[in-house]
N, C-alpha and C positions, 0 to 999 in steps of 0.2 A: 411539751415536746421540744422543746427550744433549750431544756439541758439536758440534748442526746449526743452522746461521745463516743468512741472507740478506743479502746486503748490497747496495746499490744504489750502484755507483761510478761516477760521467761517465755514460756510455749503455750499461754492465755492470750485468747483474745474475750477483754471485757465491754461487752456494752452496757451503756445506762443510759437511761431515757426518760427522764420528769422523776417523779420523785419515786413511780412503782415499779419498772422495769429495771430488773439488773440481771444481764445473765452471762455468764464464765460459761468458754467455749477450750475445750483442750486444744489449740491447734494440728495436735498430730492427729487428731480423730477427723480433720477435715476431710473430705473424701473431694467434692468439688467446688465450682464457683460458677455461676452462669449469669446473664444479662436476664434483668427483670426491671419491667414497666408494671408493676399489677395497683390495681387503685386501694388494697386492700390494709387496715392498718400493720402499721411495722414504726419499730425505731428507726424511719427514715424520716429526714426532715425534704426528700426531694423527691421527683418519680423517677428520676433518671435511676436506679439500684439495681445491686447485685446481690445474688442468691446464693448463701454460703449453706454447703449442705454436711451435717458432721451427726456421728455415731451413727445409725442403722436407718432411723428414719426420721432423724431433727433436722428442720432448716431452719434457718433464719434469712430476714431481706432488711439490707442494711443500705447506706446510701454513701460511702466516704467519700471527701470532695475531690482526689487520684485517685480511681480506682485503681488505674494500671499498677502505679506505685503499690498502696496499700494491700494490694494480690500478692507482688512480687517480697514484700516484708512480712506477708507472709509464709510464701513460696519460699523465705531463707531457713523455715525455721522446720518446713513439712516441702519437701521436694516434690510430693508422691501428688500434690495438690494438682488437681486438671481444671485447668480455668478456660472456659468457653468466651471470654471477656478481651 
């Protein structure tokens, strides 16, 4: 868990996480963002995270170190994004 990263490609957002998790998220399919505390596994490395939720009924909980920022980079790329954060 200690090589999990975010990366923000074109209109991807990639995460990876140890050597088995990797998953490509379209950014335009973001729909929202919310605050989550949950103890539950995720490629977070912190509990402080946020809940990215995209296509119909995918989420993911991720934990970047700004969130505000990291919302708002994505927020350049999908306007339509409603971040409760």
């Amino acid at each position: 868990m200690l090589n999990t990263k975010y990366t923000i490609n074109n209109d991807a957002l990639i995460i990876k996480s140890g050597l088995i998790i990797k998953i490509d998220i379209d950014i335009k399919k973001i729909k929202k963002v919310i605050p989550n505390n949950t103890i539950w596994s995720a490629p977070a490395l912190s509990s402080d995270r946020i809940e990215i939720f995209y296509n119909t009924y995918d989420s993911v909980v991720i934990s970047p170190k700004n969130k505000k920022e990291f919302i708002e980079m994505l927020k350049q790329i999908n306007p339509a994004i409603v971040s409760e954060v």
